[in-house]
C-alpha positions in Angstrom: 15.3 23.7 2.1 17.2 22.2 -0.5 17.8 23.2 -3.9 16.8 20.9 -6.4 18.8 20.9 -9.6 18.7 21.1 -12.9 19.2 17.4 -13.3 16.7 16.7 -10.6 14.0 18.4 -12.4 14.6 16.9 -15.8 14.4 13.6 -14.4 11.3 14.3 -12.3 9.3 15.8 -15.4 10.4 12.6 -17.2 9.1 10.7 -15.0 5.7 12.8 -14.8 5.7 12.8 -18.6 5.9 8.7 -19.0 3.3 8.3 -16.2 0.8 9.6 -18.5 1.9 8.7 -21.1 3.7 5.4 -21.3 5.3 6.4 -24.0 9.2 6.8 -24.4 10.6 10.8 -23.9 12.1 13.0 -26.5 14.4 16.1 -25.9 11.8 18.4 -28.2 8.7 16.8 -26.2 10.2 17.2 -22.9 10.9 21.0 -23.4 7.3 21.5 -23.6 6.4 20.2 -20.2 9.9 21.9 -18.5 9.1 24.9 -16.5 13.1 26.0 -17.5 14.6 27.3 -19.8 16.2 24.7 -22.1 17.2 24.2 -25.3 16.8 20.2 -26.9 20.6 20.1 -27.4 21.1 21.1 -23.3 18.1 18.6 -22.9 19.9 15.7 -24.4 23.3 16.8 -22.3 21.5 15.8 -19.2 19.6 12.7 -21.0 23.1 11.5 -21.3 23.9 12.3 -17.6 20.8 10.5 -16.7 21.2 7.4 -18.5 25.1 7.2 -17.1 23.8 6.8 -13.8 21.1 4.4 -14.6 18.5 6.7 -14.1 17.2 6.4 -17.9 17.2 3.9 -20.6 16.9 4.1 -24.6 15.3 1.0 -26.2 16.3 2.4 -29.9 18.8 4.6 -31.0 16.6 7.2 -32.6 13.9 7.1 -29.8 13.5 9.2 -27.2 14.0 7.7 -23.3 12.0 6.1 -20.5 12.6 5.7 -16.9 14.4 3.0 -15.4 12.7 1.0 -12.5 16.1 2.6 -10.1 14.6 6.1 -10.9 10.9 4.9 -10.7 11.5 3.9 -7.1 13.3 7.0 -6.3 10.7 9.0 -7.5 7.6 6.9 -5.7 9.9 6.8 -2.5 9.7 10.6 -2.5 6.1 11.4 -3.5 4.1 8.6 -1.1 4.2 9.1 2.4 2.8 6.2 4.4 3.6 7.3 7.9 0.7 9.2 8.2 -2.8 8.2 7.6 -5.0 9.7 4.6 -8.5 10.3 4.4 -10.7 8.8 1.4 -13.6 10.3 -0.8 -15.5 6.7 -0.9 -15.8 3.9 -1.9 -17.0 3.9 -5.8 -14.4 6.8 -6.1 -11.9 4.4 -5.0 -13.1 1.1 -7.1 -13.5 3.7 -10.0 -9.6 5.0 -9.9 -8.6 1.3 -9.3 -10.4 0.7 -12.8 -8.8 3.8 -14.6 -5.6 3.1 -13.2 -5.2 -0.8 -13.9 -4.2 -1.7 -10.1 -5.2 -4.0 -7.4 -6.7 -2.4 -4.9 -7.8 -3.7 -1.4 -9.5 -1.4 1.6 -10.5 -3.6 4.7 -11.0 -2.3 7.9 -8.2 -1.9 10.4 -7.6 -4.6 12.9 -4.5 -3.3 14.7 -6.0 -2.7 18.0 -4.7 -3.2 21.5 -6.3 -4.7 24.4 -7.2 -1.5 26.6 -9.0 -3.4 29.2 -10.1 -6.9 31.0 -13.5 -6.1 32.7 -14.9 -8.0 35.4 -19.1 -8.1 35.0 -19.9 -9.8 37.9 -18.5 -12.9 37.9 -20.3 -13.9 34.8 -18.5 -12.4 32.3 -15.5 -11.2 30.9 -15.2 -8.2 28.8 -12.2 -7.3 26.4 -12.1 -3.9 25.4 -9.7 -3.0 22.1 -9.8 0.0 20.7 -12.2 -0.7 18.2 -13.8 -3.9 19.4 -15.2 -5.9 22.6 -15.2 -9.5 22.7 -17.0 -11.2 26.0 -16.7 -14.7 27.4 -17.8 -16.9 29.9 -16.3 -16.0 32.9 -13.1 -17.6 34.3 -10.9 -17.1 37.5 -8.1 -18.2 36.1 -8.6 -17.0 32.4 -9.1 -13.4 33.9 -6.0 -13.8 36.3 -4.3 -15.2 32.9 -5.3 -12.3 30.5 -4.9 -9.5 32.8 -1.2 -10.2 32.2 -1.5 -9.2 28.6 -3.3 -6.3 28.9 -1.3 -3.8 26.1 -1.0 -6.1 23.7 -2.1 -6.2 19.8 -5.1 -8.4 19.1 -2.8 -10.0 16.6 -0.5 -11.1 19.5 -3.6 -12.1 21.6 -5.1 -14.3 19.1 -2.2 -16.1 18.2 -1.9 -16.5 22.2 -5.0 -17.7 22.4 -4.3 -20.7 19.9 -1.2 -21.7 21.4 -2.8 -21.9 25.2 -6.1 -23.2 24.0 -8.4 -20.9 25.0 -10.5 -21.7 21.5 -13.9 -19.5 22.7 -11.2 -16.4 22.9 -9.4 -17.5 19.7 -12.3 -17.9 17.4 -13.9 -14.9 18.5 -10.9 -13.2 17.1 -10.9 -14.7 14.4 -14.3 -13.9 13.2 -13.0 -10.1 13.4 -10.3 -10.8 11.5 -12.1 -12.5 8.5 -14.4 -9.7 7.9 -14.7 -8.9 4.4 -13.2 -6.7 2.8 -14.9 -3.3 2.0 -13.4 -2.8 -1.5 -11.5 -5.8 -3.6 -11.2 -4.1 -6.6 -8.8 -5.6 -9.9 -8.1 -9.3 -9.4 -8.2 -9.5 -12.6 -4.7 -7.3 -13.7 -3.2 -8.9 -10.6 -3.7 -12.8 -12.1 -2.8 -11.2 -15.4 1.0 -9.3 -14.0 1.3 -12.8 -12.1 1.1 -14.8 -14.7 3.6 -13.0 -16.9 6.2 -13.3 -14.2 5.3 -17.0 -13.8 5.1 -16.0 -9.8 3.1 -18.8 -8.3 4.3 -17.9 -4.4 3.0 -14.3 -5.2 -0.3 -15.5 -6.1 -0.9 -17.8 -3.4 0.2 -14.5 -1.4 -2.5 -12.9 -2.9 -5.1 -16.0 -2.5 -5.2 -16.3 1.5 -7.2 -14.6 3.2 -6.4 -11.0 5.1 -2.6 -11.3 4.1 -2.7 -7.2 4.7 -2.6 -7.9 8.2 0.8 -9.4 8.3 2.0 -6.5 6.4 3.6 -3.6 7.5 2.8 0.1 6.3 5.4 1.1 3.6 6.4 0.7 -0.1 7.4 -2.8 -1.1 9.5 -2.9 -4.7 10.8 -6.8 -3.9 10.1 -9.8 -1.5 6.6 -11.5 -2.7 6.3 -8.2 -5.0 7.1 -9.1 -9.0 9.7 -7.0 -10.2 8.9 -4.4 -12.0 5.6 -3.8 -9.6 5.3 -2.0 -6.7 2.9 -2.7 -3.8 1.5 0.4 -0.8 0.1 -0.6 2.2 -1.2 2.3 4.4 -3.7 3.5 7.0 -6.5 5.6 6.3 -10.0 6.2 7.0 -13.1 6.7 4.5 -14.6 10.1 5.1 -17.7 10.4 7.4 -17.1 6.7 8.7 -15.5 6.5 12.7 -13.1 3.6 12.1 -10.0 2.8 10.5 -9.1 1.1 7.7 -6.1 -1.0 5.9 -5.1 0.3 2.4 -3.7 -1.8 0.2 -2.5 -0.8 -3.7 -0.8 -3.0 -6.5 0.0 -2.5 -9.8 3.3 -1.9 -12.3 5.6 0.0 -11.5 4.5 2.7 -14.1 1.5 3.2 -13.0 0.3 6.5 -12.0 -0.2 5.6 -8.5 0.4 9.5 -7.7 -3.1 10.2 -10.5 -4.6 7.7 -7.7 -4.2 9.0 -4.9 -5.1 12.2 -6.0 -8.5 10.8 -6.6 -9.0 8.9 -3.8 -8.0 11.5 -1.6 -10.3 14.0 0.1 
């Protein structure tokens, strides 16, 4: 395991500090939250360290020192794991922590599923089997010969298929499961509101159409259609006592304590 030093820990109980605080970091405040033993004067040796690296910044002389958005990344890179899926309490816990924590906050249910299987019932219909879904249609020779090639395939890929070879009773079909609506949509309006300060029209006509999670993959996104200075998590999970999947989908500022939210989200 590796050691974590004295810098390391500084910076990471900085970073805890301003979460909750959003307020700029003193040496004689800090000492109070460090688990070592420091003195203010050793405290401000490593605030200097810190800030050399671009790690921390210091808006006034006398004031004390905040985080810079290099080191918030660092630090949200290492805390949130989005490789593996996470169970959630429910619902009003999660629109109630999207409210406390000023995000934007999305949960719709997963439609990442592959075609499994191309049934046959008896010559009068055919059955698609995904791994959350069927779909049936009229039955067709040569629409079963031409499907059974793409059995394995995302639905994504399927219904985009289907478009492009006109097989429209396939394609809409798909379609209506992917414009369910969302379980939770939760903080539209801080989303307008950090949109607007960036004057980021592309971002919110990102945010506008319809099921853009899908398109996205699971990760942290700092940049691209993200402002900067936010931060965007999109990530599996599954609500607790429910048998499907679902899309998770978190936006706020940088600053905020997404860390608080998923520790009340979480089961």
């Amino acid at each position: 395991m590796k050691k974590i030093s004295k810098q390391e820990v500084i910076l990471e109980s900085i970073i805890q500090t301003y979460l909750r605080s959003k307020m700029p970091i003193g040496s004689s405040e800090l000492q109070m939250h460090l688990t070592l033993d420091m003195s203010p004067s050793t405290i401000r040796i490593y605030f200097k360290k810190l800030s050399d690296v671009g790690y921390l910044a210091q808006y006034h002389v006398s004031g004390g020192r905040v985080p810079t958005q290099s080191a918030l990344m660092g630090y949200w890179r290492d805390k949130i794991d989005t490789t593996k899926p996470i169970v959630l309490k429910n619902v009003d816990k999660i629109k109630h922590s999207t409210k406390e924590h000023q995000l934007f906050c999305v949960l719709e249910k997963s439609v990442d599923s592959t075609f499994k299987e191309l049934i046959n019932a008896q010559n009068r219909y055919l059955i698609l089997v995904f791994d959350a879904h069927e779909v049936i249609l009229r039955y067709n020779p040569k629409v079963e010969q031409f499907l059974g090639r793409f059995i394995g395939c995302e639905m994504k890929e399927l219904k985009n298929i289907s478009a492009q070879v006109g097989l429209y009773e396939l394609h809409e079909k798909l379609v209506q499961i992917f414009s369910q609506a969302p379980i939770v949509k939760e903080g539209e309006k801080e989303m307008y509101a950090i949109a607007q300060e960036f004057h980021d029209e592309a971002f919110i006509r990102t945010f506008q159409s319809l099921h853009f999670i899908e398109s996205m993959r699971d990760g942290l996104y700092f940049d691209g259609f993200i402002p900067q200075g936010c931060m965007a998590i999109k990530q599996k999970a599954k609500l607790k006592d429910e048998d499907y999947a679902v899309d998770l989908f978190c936006f706020g500022r940088i600053e905020s304590n997404f860390e608080d939210f998923f520790n009340q989200v979480k089961e």
